[in-house]
C-alpha positions in Angstrom: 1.0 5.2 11.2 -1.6 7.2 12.2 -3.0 11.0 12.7 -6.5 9.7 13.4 -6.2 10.2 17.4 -5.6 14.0 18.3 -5.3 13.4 22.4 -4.6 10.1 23.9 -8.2 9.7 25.7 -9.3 8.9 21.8 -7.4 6.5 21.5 -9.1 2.9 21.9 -7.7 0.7 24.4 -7.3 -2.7 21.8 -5.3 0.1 19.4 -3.0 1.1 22.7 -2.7 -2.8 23.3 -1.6 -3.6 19.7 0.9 -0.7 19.7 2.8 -1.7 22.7 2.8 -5.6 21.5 4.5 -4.3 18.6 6.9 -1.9 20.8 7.3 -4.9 23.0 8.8 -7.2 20.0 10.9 -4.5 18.4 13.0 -4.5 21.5 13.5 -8.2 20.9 14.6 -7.6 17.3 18.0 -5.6 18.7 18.9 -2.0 17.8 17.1 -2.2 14.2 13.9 -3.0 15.7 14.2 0.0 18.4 15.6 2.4 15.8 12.5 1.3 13.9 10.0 1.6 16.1 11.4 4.3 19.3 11.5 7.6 17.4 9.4 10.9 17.2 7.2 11.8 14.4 6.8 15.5 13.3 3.5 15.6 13.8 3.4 13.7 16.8 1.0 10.6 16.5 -0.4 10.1 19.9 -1.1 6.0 18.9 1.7 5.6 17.2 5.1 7.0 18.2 6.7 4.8 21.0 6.7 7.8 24.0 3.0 8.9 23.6 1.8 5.5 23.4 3.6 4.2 26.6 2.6 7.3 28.5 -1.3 7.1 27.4 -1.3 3.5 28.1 0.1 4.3 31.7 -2.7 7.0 32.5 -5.2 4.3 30.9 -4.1 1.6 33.8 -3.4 4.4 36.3 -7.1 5.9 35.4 -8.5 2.2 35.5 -7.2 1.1 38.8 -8.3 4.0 40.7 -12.0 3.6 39.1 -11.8 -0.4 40.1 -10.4 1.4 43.6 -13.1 3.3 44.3 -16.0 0.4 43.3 -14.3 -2.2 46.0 -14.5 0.5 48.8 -18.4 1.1 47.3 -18.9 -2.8 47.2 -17.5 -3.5 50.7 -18.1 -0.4 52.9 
């Protein structure tokens, strides 16, 4: 666990993807492993707690695909 991140735009994108690998196994490991790993921390950890860390890594592909949007309409107009 971590308070190293303050806002999500800190956060680098290999720590977001080995977060959500772990979220994505502790949904195969049954109620224990999404009781472990789907809660809220008091302080909130922006790269660690299940609900920051999907929504960050959402924006980070939302934010990425406009950018790649806007190079192809650059590159081919």
């Amino acid at each position: 666990m971590s308070t190293k991140y303050k806002i999500e735009d800190e956060i680098p994108s290999a720590v977001l993807m080995a977060r959500l690998n772990e979220l994505s196994d502790a949904v195969t490991k049954g109620q224990k492993g999404i009781e472990r790993e789907f809660y809220m921390s008091v302080p909130a950890q922006c790269d660690h707690d299940a609900d920051l860390v999907l929504a960050a890594a959402a924006k980070r592909i939302e934010g990425l695909e406009h950018r790649v949007s806007l190079l192809e309409d650059e590159l081919y107009t």
